[in-house]
N, C-alpha and C positions, 0 to 999 in steps of 0.2 A: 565344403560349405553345406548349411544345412538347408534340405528342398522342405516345403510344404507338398503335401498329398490330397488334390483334388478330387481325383477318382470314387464318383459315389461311388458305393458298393452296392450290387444288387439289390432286390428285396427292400428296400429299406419302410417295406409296410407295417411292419411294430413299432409301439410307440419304444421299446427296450434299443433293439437294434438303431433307432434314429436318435438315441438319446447317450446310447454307444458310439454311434458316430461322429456327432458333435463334439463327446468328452476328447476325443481322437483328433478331433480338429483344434481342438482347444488347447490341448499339449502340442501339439505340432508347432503351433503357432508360439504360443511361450516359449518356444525352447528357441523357433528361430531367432522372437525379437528379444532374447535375454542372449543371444549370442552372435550379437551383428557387429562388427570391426571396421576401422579403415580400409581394407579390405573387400568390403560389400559394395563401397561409392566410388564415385568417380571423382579424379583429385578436384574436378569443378565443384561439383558439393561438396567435398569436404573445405575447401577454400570457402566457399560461400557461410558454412556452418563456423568456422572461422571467424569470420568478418561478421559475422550474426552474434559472437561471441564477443569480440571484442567491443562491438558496440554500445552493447548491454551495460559490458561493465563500465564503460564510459559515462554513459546516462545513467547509471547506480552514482558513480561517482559523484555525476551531475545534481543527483537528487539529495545527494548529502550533505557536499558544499551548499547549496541555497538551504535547507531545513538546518545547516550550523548558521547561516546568517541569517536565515527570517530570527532563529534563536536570540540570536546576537540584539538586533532591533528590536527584539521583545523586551530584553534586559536591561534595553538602554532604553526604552520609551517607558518604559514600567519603572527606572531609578527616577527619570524626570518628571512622570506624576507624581509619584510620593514625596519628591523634593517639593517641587509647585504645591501639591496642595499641605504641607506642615511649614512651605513660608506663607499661604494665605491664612492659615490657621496660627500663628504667628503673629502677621499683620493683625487682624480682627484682636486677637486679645492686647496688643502695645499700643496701637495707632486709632484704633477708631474707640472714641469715647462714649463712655454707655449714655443713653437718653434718658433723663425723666419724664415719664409722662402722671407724675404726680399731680400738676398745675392744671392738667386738663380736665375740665368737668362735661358730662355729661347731660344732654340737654335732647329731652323728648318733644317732641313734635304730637300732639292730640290731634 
């Protein structure tokens, strides 16, 4: 298994050497957490990492089924406006009869 190396090293009064050390620390650490396994946890975290897992994809799941049915009722409220409003438009040109207001005259008040 791979250790990390804490051990300042001496000296570290150059800005070079403490900037060598770091880079040292920084590899160390990449390699450990780019090579951590089943192996490294205890079967309780890995169970729990698990369970962490599976639930996720449950509520993914969850989040897909409602966003296909909000879908759903958008398509169906959205056919029912267009329907409603091409029979009120519809109604308006067969059923209601245009007005003349030819007869009506105009009459100013001084």
């Amino acid at each position: 298994m791979p250790t990390l190396n804490l051990n300042l090293p001496a000296n570290l009064g150059s800005d070079r050497k403490t900037q060598s050390y770091l880079y040292q620390l920084n590899e160390q650490l990449r390699y450990i957490l780019n090579n951590l396994d089943g192996d490294n946890f205890s079967p309780v975290y890995l169970k729990t990492v698990e369970q962490t897992r599976s639930m996720a994809e449950l509520a993914s799941t969850a989040v897909e089924q409602l966003e296909a049915g909000r879908k759903i009722d958008y398509n169906e409220l959205n056919d029912k406006i267009i329907a409603q409003a091409e029979e009120i438009n519809q109604t308006f040109h067969t059923e209601i009869e245009p007005v003349s207001y030819t007869h009506l005259t105009l009459s100013l008040i001084h």
